[in-house]
C-alpha positions as semicolon CSV with decimal commas, in nm:
position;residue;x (nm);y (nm);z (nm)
1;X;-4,793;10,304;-3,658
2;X;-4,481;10,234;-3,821
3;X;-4,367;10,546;-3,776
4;X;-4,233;10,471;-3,429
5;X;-3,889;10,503;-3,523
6;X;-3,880;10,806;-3,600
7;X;-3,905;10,846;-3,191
8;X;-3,622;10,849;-2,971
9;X;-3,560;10,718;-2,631
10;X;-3,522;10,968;-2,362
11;X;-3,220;10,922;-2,237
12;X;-3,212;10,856;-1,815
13;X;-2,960;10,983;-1,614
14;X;-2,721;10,731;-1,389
15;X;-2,800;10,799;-0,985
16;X;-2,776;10,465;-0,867
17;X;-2,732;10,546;-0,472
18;X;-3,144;10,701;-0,544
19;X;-3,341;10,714;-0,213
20;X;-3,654;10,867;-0,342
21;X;-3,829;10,523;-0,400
22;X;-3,781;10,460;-0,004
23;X;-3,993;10,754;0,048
24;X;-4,344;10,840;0,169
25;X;-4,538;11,161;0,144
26;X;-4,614;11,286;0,511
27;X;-4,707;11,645;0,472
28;X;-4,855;11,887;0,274
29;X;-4,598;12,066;0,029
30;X;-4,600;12,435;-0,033
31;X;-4,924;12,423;-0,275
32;X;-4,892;12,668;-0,578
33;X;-5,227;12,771;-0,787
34;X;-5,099;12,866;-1,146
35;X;-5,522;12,834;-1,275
36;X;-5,492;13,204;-1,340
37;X;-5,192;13,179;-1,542
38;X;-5,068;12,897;-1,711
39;X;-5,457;12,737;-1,671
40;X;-5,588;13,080;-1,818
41;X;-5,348;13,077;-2,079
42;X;-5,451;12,786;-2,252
43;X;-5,805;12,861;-2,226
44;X;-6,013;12,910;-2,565
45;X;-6,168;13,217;-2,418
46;X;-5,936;13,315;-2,138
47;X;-6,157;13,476;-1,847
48;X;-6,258;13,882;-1,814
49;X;-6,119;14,098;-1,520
50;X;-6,437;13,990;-1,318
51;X;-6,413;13,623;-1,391
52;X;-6,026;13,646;-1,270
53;X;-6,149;13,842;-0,924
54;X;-6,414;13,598;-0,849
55;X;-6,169;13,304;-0,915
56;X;-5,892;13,440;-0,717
57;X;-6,124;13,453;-0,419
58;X;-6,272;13,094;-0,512
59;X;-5,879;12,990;-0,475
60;X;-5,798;13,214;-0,130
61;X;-6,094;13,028;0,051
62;X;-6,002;12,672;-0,061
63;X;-5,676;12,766;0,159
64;X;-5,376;12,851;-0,144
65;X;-5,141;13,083;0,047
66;X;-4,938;13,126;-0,303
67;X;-5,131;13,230;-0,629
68;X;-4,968;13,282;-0,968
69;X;-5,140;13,591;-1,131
70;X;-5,042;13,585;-1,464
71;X;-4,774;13,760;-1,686
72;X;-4,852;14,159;-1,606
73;X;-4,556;14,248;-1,866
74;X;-4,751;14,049;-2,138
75;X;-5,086;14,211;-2,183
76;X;-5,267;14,484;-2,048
77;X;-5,550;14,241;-1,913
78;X;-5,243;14,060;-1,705
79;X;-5,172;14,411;-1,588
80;X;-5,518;14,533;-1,455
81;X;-5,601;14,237;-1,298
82;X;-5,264;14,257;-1,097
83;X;-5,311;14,602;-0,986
84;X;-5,713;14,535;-0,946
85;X;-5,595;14,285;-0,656
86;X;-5,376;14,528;-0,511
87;X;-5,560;14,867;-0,562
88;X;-5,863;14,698;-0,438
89;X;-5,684;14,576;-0,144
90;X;-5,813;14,181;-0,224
91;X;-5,483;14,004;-0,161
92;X;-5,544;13,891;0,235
93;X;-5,164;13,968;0,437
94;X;-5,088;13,586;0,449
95;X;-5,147;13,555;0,074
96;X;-4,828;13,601;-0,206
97;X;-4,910;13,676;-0,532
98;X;-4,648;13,532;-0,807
99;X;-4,586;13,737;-1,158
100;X;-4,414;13,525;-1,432
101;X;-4,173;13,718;-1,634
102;X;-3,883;13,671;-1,927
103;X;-3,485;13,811;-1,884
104;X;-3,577;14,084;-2,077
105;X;-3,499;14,448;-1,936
106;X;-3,812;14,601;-2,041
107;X;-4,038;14,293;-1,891
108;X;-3,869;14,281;-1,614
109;X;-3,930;14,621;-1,495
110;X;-4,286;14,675;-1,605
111;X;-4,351;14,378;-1,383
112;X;-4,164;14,549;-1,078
113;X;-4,420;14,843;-1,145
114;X;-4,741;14,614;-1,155
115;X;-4,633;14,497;-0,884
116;X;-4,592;14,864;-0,682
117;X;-4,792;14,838;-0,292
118;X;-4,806;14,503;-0,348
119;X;-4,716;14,347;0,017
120;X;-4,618;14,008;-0,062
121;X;-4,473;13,907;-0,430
122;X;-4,328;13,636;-0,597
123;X;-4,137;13,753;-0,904
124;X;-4,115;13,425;-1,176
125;X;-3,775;13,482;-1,376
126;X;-3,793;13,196;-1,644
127;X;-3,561;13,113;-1,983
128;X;-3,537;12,785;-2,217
129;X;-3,291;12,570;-2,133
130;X;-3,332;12,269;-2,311
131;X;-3,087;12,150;-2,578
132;X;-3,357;12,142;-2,857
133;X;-3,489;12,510;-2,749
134;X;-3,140;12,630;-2,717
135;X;-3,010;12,486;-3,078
136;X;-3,338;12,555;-3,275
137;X;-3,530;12,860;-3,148
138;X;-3,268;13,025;-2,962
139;X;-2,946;12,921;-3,122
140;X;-2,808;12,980;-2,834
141;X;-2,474;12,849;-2,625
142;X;-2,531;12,702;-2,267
143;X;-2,294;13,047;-2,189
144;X;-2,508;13,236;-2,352
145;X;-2,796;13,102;-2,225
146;X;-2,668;13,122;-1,849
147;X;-2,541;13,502;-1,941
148;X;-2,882;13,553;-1,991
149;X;-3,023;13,426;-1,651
150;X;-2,796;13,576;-1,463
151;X;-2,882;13,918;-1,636
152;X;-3,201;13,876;-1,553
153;X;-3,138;13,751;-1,195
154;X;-2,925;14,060;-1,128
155;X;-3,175;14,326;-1,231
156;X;-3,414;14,177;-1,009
157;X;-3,197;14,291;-0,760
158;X;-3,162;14,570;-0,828
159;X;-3,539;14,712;-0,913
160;X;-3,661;14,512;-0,611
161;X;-3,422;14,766;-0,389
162;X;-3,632;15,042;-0,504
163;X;-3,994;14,888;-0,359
164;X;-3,905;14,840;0,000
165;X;-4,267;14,829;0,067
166;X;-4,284;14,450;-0,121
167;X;-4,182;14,164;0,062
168;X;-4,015;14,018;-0,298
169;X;-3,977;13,631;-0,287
170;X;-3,761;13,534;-0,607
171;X;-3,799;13,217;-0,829
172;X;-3,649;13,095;-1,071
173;X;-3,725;12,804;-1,390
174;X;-3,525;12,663;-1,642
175;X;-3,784;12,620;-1,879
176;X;-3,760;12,287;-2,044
177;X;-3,601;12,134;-1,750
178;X;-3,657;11,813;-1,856
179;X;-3,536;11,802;-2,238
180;X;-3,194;11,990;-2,074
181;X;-2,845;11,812;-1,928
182;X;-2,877;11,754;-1,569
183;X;-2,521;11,905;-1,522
184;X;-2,612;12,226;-1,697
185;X;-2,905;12,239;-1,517
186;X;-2,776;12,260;-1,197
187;X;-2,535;12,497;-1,363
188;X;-2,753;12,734;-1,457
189;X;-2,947;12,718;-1,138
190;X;-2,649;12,795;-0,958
191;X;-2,564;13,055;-1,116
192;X;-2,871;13,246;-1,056
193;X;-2,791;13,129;-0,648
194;X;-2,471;13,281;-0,659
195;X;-2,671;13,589;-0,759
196;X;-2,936;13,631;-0,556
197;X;-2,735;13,502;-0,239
198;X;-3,024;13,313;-0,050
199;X;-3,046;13,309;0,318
200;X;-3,289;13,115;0,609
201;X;-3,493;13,472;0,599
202;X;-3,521;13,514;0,246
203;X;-3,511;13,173;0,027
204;X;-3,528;13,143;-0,317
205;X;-3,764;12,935;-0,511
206;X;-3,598;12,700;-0,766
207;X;-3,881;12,569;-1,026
208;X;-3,804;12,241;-1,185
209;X;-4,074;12,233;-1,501
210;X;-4,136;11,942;-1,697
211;X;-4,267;12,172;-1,930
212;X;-4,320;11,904;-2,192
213;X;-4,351;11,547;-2,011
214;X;-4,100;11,323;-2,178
215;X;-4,054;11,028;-2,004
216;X;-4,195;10,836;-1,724
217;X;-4,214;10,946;-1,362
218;X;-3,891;10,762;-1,251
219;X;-3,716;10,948;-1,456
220;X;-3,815;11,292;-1,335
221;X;-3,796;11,191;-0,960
222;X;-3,453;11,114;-1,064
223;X;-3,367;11,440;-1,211
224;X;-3,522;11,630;-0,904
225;X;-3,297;11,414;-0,653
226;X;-3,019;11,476;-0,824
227;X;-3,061;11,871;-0,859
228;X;-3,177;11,837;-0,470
229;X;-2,839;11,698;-0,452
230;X;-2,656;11,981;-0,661
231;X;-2,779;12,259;-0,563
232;X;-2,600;12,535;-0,421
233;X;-2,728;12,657;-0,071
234;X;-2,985;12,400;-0,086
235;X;-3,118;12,450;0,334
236;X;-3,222;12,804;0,188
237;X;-3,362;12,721;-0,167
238;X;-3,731;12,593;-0,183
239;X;-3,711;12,340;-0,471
240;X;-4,039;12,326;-0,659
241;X;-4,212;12,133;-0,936
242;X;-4,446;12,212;-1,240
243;X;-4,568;11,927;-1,412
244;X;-4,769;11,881;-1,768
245;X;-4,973;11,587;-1,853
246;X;-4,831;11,540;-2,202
247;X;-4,762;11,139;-2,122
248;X;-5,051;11,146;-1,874
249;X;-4,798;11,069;-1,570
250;X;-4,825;11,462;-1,434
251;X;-4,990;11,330;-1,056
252;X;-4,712;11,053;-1,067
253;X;-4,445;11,269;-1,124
254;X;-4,538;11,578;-0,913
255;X;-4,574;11,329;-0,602
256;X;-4,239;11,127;-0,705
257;X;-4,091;11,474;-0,702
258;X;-4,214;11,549;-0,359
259;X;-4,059;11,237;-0,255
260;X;-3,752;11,314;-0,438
261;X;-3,671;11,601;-0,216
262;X;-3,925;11,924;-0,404
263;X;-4,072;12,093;-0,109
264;X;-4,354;12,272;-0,309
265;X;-4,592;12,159;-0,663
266;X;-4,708;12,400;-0,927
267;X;-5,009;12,303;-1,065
268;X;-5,396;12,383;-1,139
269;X;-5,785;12,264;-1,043
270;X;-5,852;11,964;-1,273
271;X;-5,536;11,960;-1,451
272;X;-5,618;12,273;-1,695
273;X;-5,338;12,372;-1,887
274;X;-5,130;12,394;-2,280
275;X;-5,205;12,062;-2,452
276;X;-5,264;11,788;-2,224
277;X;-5,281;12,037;-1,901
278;X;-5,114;12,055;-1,579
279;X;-5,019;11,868;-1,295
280;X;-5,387;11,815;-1,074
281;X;-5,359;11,979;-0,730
282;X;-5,735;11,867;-0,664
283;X;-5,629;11,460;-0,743
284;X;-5,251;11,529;-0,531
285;X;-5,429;11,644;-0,279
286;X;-5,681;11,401;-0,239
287;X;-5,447;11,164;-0,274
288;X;-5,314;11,279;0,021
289;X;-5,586;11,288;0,242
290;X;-5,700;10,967;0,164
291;X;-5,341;10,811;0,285
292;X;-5,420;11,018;0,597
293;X;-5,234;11,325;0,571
294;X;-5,381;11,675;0,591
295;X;-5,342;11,856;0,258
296;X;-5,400;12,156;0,390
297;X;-5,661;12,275;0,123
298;X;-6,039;12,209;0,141
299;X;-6,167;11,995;-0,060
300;X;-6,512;11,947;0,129
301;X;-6,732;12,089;-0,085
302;X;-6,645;11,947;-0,449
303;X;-6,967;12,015;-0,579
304;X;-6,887;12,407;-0,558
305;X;-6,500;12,408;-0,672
306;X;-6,683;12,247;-1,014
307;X;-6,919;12,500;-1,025
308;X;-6,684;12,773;-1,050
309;X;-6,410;12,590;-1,236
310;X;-6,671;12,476;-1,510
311;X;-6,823;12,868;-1,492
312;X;-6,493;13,047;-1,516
313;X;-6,325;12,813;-1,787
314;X;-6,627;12,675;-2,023
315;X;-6,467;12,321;-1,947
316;X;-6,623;12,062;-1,807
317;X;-6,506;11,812;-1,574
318;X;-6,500;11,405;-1,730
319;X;-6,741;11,195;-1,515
320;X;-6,463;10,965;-1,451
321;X;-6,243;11,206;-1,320
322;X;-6,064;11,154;-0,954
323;X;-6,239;11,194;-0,650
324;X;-6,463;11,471;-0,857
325;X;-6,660;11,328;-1,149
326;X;-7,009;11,243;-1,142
327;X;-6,967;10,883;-1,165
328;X;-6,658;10,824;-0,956
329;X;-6,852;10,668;-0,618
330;X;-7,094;10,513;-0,851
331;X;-7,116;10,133;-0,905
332;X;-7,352;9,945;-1,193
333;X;-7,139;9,576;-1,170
334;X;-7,359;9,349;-0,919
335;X;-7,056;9,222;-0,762
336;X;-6,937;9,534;-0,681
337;X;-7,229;9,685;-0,578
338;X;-7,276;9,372;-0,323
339;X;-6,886;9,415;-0,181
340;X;-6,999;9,804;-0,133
341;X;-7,298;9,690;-0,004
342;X;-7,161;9,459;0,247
343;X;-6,881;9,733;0,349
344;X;-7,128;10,008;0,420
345;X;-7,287;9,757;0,689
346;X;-6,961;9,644;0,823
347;X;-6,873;10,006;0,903
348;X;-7,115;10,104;1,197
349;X;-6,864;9,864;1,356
350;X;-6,588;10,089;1,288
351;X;-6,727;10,491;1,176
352;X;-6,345;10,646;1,249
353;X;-6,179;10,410;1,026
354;X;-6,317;10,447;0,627
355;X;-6,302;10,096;0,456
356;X;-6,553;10,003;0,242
357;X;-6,470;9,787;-0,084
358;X;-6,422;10,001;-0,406
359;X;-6,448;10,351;-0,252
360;X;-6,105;10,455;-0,120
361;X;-6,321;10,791;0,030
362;X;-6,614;10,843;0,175
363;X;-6,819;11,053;-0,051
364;X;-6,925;11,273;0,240
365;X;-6,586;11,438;0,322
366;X;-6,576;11,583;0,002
367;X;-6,950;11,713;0,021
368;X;-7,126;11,428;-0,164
369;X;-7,411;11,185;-0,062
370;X;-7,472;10,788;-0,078
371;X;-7,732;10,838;-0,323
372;X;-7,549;10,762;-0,643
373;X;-7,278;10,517;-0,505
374;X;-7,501;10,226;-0,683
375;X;-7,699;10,315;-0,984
376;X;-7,894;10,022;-1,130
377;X;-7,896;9,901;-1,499
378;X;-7,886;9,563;-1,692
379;X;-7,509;9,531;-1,543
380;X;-7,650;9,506;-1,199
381;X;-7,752;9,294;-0,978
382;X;-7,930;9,214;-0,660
383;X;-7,638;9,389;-0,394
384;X;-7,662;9,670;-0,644
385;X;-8,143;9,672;-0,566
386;X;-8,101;9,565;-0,239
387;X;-7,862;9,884;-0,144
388;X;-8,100;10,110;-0,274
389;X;-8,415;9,958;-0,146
390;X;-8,211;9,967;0,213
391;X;-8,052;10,309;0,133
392;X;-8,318;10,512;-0,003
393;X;-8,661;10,330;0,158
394;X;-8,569;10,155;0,454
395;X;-8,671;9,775;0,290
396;X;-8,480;9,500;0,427
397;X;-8,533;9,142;0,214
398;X;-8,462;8,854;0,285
399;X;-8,106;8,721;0,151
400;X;-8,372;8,479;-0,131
401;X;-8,592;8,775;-0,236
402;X;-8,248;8,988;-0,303
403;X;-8,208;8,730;-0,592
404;X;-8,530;8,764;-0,710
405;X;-8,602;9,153;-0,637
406;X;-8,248;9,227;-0,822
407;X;-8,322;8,957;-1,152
408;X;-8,665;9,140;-1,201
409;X;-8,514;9,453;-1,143
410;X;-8,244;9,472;-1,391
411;X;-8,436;9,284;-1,649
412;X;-8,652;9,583;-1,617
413;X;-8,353;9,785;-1,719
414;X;-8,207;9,580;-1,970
415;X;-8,542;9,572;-2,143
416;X;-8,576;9,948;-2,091
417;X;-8,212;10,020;-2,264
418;X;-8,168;10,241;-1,947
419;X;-8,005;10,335;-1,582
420;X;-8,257;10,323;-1,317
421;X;-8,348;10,569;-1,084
422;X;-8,407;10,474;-0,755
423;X;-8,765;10,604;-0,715
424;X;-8,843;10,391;-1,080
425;X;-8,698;10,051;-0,866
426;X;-8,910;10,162;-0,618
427;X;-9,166;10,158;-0,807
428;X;-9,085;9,824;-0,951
429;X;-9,077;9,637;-0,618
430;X;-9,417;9,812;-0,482
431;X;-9,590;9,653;-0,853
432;X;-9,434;9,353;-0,843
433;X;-9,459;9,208;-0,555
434;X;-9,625;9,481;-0,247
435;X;-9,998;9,425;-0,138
436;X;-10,125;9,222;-0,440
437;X;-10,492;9,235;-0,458
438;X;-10,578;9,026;-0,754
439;X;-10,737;8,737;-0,812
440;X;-10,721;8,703;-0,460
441;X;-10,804;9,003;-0,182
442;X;-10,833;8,982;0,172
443;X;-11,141;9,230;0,312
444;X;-11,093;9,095;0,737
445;X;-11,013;8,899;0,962
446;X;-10,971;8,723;1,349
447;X;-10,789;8,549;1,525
448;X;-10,816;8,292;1,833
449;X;-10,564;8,103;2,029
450;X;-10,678;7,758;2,037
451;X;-10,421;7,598;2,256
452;X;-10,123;7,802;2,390
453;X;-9,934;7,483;2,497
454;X;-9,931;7,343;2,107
455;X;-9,941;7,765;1,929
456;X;-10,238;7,676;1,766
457;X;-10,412;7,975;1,620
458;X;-10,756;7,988;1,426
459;X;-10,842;8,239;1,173
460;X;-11,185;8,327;1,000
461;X;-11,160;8,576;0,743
462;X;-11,329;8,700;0,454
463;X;-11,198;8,707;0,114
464;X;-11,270;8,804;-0,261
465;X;-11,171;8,527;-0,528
466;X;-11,195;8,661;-0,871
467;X;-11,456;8,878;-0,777
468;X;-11,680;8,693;-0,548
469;X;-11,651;8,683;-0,174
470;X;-11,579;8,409;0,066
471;X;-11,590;8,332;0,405
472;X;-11,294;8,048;0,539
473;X;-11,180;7,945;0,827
474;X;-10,844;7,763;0,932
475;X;-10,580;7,650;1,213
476;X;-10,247;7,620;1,246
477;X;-9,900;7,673;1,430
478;X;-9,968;8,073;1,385
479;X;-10,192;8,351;1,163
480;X;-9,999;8,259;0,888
481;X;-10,015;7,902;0,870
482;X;-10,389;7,866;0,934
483;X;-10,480;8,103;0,687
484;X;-10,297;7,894;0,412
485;X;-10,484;7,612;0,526
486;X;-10,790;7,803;0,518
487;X;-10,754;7,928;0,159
488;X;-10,597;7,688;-0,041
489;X;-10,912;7,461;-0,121
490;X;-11,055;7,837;-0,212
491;X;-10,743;7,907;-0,522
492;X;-10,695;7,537;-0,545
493;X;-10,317;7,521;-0,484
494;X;-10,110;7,386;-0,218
495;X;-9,883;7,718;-0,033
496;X;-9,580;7,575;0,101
497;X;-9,424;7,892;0,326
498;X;-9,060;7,869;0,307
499;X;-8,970;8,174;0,483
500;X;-9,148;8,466;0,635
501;X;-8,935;8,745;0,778
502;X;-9,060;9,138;0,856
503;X;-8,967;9,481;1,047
504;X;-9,103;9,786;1,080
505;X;-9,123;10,042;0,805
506;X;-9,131;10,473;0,827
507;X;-9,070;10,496;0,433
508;X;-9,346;10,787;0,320
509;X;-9,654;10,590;0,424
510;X;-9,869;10,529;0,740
511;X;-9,765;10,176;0,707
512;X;-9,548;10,079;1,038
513;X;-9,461;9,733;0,882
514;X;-9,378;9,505;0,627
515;X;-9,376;9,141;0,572
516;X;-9,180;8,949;0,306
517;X;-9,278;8,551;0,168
518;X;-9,126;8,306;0,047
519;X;-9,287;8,007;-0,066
520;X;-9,298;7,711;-0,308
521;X;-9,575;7,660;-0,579
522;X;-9,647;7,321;-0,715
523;X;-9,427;7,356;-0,992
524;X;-9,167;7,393;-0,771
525;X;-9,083;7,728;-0,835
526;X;-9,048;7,968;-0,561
527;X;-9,223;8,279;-0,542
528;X;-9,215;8,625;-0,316
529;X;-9,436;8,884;-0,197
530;X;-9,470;9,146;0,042
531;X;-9,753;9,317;0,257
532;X;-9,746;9,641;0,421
533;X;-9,973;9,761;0,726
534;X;-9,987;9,910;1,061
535;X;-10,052;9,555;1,197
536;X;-9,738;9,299;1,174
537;X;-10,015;9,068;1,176
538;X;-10,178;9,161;0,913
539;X;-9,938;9,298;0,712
540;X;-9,818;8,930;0,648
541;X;-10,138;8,802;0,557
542;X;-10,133;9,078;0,316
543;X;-9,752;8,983;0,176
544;X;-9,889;8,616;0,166
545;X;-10,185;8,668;-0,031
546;X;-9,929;8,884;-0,279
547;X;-9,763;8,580;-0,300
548;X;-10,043;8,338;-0,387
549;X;-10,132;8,600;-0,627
550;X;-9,829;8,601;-0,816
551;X;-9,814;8,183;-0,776
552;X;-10,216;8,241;-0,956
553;X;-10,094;8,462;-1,181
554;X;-9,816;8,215;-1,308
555;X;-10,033;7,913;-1,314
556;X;-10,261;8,138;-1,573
């Protein structure tokens, strides 16, 4: 890693009046989809003419009103598919297609013909700028280099005049924006202005690429306020962005851009694109919406934008990816899984305003469930069992058995060397601690009030006690407490009942209720079980004899 001085610092520039950082994003900008160009371009296989149809279509319902097609001049595939959308009369009237193309003569007009019936078109005139393009693949002069835009921009005019069907929409990109001088940037851009003579019914799009991300975000907002600031005509020019990910910063800077005066982004699903990819319109927009503003795409059914994306591209989207991975509203750390627990409750007090710890979105509103917000392994803990017992089967515990429910648990994962699913912690909890019935079973019982003044309750019941069966009786302050009494010369341990709590259960069974107890053995220890019946009653004689199981079982 010495090597780091072979690397230069990218040089800022000096705007020290900057307002962008005062800034907030309150709208939606002019959304571009460039997926079927510069996304398809950097594909290992890039997609067939049917693949290219079915993914325009994909991007028309998710709401883009502007779609870049490709580069028709380029290849014959570019060309097909372009007049495929048109011949086929797919592009809907409130849709523009946009055509990239070089200052070339030749280009330039076999685009124009691609283009022919088209009713709405975006022609992309684009040429290197940057001083390292310029000096070593060009070796050209900024004159030169501006003669050459301005060519370009000037034959546009000129073919366009001869397709008065086309509503033409022209754009322009100094390739390499960000590796060029600021001042010959908003040279060059002005240039092409002066030539194509924008007014308030027929603006011109100015595209600012960071073709190759050089510096960090500050920096580009920077260079897009001060070309905001520079450019000719600005009321009619649309001033757009088109960021790569080469630094990783391509979200940052597309939305410091916005703020920095750009009234539109460039950019593709995921972030597909050359070498590191593309700005992400899926994580901008999101971003959006979860600050409250409409981003005027839908986003509500993620689950189906993946399927096509991951169909059309052979890529695959990281599990850790924004708002869209697999694993990005799922939890495994206990205390995390307890704060989300804890903030799912606390929202039936509030269910228009979304605040729950660690989930800036609900998972619904973009088409997902609760289901794998917690997923249990040996990084877990009792927030994490007690969501999904709640979640998934309706099982309440008591605040004590969380602790002891989650410890088991997890210890069942870490010994396992695996995740959970919730139907295997189900299963856990029913063996470990639901309707016990060994060493110790309870066949029937009754009940009498003895005195309603004092609650005094008698019970005679039969039991089985490692295999043989018994008859006891008992009293006390309720069913529970006289059956302890009555059993414990039977197992020969005292049952201390700490806590007994229940409610009624729907969970897959023709049980109505459960009962959950907590008591201490005579070790001290304290132990839990549960009991499950269509009787309260004797659904907590059933969770207490669990209990006195597992206090027998321990003793052994």
């Amino acid at each position: 890693m010495k090597n780091y001085n072979r690397y230069q610092v990218y040089p800022t520039i000096t705007l020290k009046d900057r307002t962008w950082p005062d800034k907030k994003i309150t709208k939606a900008p002019i959304w571009c989809s460039v997926d079927l160009r510069d996304g398809n371009q950097a594909l290992i296989t890039p997609m067939g003419l049917n693949q290219k149809l079915q993914f325009f279509q994909f991007l028309v319902d998710m709401g883009f009103k502007t779609i870049e097609i490709g580069f028709p001049a380029a290849s014959e595939t570019e060309y097909e598919f372009t007049r495929a959308l048109i011949d086929q009369n797919l592009i809907p009237d409130d849709v523009t297609i946009q055509v990239l193309t070089q200052s070339r003569a030749k280009i330039i007009e076999k685009t124009f013909s691609a283009l022919t019936g088209a009713k709405n078109a975006i022609v992309h005139l684009y040429n290197s700028t940057s001083t390292l393009q310029r000096e070593v693949v060009f070796a050209n002069s900024k004159e030169k280099t501006i003669d050459l835009a301005v060519f370009g921009a000037k034959l546009m005019n000129e073919i366009a005049a001869q397709y008065p069907e086309t509503n033409f929409t022209f754009e322009y990109s100094p390739e390499s924006f960000t590796g060029t001088e600021m001042d010959f940037a908003a040279d060059i851009c002005n240039a092409v202005i002066d030539v194509w003579q924008p007014t308030p019914e027929k603006k011109v799009i100015i595209n600012l690429p960071s073709t190759v991300e050089m510096t960090s975000p500050n920096v580009y907002a920077d260079q897009i306020e001060y070309m905001s600031r520079n450019l000719k005509n600005r009321e009619n020019v649309i001033l757009s962005v088109h960021t790569h990910n080469d630094r990783g910063c391509a979200v940052a800077a597309s939305e410091l851009g916005l703020m920095a005066g750009a009234d539109r982004i460039e950019g593709t699903l995921f972030g597909n694109g050359e070498r590191t990819g593309n700005a992400d319109i899926i994580t901008i927009g999101m971003n959006m919406f979860t600050q409250g503003v409409d981003p005027e795409l839908d986003f509500s059914h993620m689950n189906n934008i993946i399927e096509i994306y991951e169909d059309s591209t052979q890529m695959k989207v990281p599990p850790r990816h924004p708002y869209a991975g697999d694993l990005v509203f799922t939890a495994f750390s206990g205390s995390h899984q307890d704060a989300i627990r804890k903030g799912m409750a606390a929202m039936k007090n509030h269910p228009d305003h979304w605040e729950v710890p660690y989930l800036p979105l609900d998972p619904k509103d973009v088409g997902r469930n609760y289901d794998p917000i917690i997923r249990i392994n040996s990084q877990s803990g009792k927030g994490g069992v007690t969501f999904i017992l709640e979640q998934n089967y309706g099982l309440y515990l008591p605040k004590a058995f969380q602790r002891d429910a989650g410890d088991i648990i997890t210890g069942v994962s870490d010994e396992m060397q695996s995740e959970l699913t919730p139907e295997q912690i189900y299963d856990v909890f029913q063996k470990e601690y639901v309707d016990i019935r060994t060493p110790l079973q309870l066949n029937y019982y009754k009940t009498e009030t003895v005195n309603e003044d004092w609650d005094v309750v008698s019970i005679a019941a039969e039991i089985e006690y490692e295999g043989k069966k018994c008859y006891i009786e008992g009293e006390g302050n309720g069913v529970v407490s006289a059956f302890c009494h009555a059993v414990e010369d039977i197992v020969g341990i005292p049952i201390d009942i700490l806590d007994y709590r229940g409610h009624s259960l729907e969970y897959g069974t023709k049980a109505r209720a459960i009962s959950y107890i907590e008591a201490k053995g005579k070790d001290g220890k304290k132990y839990f079980g549960a009991g499950t019946s269509s009787s309260v009653g004797k659904s907590s004689l059933r969770a207490v004899v669990s209990t006195i199981n597992k206090m027998l079982t321990a003793e052994k």
